[in-house]
C-alpha positions as CSV (number, residue, x, y, z in Angstrom):
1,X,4.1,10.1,15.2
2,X,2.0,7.4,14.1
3,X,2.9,5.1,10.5
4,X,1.0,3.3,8.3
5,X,3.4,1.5,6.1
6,X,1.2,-0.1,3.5
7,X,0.6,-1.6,0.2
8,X,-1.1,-0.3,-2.7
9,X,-5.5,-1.8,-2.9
10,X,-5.3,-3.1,0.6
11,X,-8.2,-0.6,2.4
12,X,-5.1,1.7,3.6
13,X,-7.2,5.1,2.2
14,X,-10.4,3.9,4.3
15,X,-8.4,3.0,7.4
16,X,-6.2,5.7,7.7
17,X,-8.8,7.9,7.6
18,X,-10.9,6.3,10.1
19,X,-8.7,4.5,12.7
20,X,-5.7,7.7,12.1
21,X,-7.0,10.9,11.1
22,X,-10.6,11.0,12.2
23,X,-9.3,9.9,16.0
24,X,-6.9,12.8,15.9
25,X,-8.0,15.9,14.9
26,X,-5.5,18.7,15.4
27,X,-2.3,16.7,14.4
28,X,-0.5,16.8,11.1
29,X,-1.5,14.5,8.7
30,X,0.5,13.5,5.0
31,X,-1.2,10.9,2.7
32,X,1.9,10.0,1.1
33,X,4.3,13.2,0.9
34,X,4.7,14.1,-2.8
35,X,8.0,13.6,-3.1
36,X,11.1,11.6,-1.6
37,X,13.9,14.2,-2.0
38,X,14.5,18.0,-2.5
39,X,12.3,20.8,-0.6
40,X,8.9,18.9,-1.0
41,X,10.5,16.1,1.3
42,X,12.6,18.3,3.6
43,X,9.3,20.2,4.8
44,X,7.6,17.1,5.3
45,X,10.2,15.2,7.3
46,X,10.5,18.5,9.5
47,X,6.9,18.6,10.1
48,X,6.8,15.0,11.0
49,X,9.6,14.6,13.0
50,X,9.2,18.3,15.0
51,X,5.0,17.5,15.3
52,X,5.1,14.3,18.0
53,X,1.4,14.9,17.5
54,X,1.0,13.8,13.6
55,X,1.1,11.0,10.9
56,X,1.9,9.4,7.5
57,X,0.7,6.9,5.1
58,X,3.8,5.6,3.0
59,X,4.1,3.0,0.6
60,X,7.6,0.1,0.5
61,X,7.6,0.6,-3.2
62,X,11.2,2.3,-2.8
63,X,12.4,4.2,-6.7
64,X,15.8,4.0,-5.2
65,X,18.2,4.6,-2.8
66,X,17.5,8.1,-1.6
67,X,13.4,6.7,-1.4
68,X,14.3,4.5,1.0
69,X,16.8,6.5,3.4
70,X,14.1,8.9,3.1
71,X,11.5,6.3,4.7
72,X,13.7,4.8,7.0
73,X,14.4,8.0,8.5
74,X,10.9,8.8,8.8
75,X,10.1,5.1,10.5
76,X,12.8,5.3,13.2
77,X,10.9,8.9,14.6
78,X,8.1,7.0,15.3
79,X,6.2,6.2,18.0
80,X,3.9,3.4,16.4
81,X,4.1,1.8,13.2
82,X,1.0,-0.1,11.8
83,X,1.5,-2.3,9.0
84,X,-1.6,-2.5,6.6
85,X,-1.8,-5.6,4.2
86,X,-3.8,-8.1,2.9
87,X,-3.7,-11.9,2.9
88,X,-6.0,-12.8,-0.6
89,X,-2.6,-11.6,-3.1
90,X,-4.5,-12.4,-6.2
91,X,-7.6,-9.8,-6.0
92,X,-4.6,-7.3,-5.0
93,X,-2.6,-7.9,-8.1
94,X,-5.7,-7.4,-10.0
95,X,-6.9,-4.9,-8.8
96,X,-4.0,-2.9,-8.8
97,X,-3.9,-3.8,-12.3
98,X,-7.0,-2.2,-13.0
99,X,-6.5,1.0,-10.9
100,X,-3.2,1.1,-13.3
101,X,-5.4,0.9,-16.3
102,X,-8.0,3.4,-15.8
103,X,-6.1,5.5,-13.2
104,X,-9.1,5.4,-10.9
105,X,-7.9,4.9,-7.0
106,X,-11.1,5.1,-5.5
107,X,-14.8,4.9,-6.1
108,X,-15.1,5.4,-9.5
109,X,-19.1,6.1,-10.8
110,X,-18.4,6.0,-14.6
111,X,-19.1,2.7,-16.4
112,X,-16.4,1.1,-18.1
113,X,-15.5,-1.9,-20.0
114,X,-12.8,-3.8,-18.9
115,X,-11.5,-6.0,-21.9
116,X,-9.2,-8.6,-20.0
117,X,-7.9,-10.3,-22.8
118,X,-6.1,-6.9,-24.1
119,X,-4.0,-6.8,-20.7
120,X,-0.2,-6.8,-21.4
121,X,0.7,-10.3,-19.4
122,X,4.2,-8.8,-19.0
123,X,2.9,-5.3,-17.7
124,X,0.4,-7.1,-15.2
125,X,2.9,-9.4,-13.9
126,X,5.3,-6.5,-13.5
127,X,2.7,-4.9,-11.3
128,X,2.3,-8.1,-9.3
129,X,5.9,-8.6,-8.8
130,X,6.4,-5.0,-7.8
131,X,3.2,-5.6,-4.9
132,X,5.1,-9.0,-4.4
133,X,8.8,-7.1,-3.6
134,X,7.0,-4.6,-2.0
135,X,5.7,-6.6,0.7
136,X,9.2,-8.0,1.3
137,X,10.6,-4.8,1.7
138,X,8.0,-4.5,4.6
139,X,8.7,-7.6,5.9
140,X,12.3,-6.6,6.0
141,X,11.1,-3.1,8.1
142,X,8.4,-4.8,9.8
143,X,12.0,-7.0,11.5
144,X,13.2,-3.7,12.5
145,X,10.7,-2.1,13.6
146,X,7.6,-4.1,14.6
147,X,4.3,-2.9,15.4
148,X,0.6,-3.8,14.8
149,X,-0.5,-5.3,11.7
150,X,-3.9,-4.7,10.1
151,X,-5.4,-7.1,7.3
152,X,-8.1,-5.8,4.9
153,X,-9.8,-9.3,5.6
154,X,-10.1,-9.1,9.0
155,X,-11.4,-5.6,9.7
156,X,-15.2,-4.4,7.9
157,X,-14.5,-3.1,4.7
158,X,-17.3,-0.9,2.9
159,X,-16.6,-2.4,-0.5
160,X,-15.8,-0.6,-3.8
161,X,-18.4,0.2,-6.2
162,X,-16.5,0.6,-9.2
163,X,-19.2,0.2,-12.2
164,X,-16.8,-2.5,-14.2
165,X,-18.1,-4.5,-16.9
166,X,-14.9,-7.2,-17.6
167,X,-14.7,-9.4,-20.4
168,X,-12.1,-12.1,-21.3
169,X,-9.5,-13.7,-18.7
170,X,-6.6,-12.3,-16.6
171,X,-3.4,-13.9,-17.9
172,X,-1.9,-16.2,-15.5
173,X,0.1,-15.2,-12.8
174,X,-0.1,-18.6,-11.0
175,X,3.8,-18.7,-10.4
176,X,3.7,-15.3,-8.3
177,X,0.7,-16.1,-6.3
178,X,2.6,-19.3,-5.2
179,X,5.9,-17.2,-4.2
180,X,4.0,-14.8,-2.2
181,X,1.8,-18.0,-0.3
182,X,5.1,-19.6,0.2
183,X,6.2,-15.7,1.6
184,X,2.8,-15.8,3.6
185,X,3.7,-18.7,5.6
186,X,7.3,-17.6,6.3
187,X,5.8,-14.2,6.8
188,X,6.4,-12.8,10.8
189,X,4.0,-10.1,9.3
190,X,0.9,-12.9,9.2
191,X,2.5,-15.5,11.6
C-alpha cells in the first residue's frame, strides 16, 4: 500500500492523481476515506490493509484521539509513505483561507470578489495554526516512519485558475510564518 500523508493546498489532488493513481490502474484507491470511525472507516481500513495493491491520500489534521489511532494504523500497513508539502507557508495559509471561504477546492470558473479586509484575523490565523500543527504532527510520523518527500515547489505544477478579484489586505500573520521558518530549518522533512 502506498501513502500520501499531506497537507491541505500543497498540489496533493494533482499529484496523487498522476504520480499514484494514474501509474496504477487496477488497485484500490481512497482520496481521503470519509470517515475516521464506525463502518465507513472499518471497510476502508479492510480494503487497505487486505489490498497490498492499493492507496490513500490522508491529511495530519487529527479531530481526536480515535482520528489519529485510525491513521497510524493505516501508516504502519504500508509499504511506502510519501510525504507531500510545501516550503512557501504563507501562500498556503492563504490560500487555504480562501478555499475556506468560498468552499471551492479546485479550479473554480466563476468570478468572485475576494474582499480581504472582511477576513476574521482570528479565523485566518486559526486556519494557519491548524496548517502550522498539522505539519508537526507529520514531522512527528515522518520520525517514525520515513519515506520520500515531495514539495509543490520542486515538482511542475499546472497552476490554479481560480477567477479571484481580491481587494484590501490579508491581516498579519507574521508571528506564525516565523514559527513555521524556524520549524523549516529544524524540519528532517526539508533537511
Amino acid at each position: 500500500m502506498i501513502v500520501l500523508l499531506t497537507l491541505p493546498r500543497t498540489g496533493s489532488e494533482s499529484y496523487y492523481n498522476e504520480h499514484i493513481v494514474t501509474p496504477n490502474p487496477g488497485w484500490v484507491h481512497l482520496h481521503e476515506p470519509p470517515s475516521w470511525i464506525g463502518p465507513q472507516f472499518e471497510q476502508a481500513y479492510k480494503l487497505l490493509t487486505t489490498r497490498p495493491k492499493s492507496s490513500v491520500k490522508i491529511f495530519p489534521i487529527f479531530e481526536n484521539g480515535d482520528h489519529r489511532k485510525s491513521l497510524m494504523s493505516i501508516i504502519e500497513h504500508a509499504d511506502e509513505v510519501i510525504y507531500n508539502f510545501r516550503e512557501d507557508f504563507q501562500p498556503q495559509c492563504k490560500s487555504y483561507m480562501i478555499s475556506n471561504i468560498t468552499q471551492h477546492w479546485g479550479n473554480n470558473k466563476t468570478e468572485q470578489v475576494i474582499d480581504l479586509d472582511s477576513i476574521d484575523e482570528q479565523v485566518y490565523r486559526q486556519k494557519s495554526m491548524e496548517l502550522l500543527l498539522a505539519f508537526l504532527d507529520a514531522e512527528l510520523i515522518y520520525e517514525q516512519f520515513p519515506g520520500k518527500v515531495v514539495l509543490l515547489e520542486s515538482r511542475e505544477q499546472k497552476p490554479y485558475n481560480n477567477p479571484y478579484i481580491y481587494k484590501g489586505n490579508w491581516p498579519n500573520i507574521d508571528d506564525i510564518l516565523y514559527k513555521f521558518e524556524w520549524l523549516k530549518s529544524r524540519s528532517k522533512l526539508f533537511n
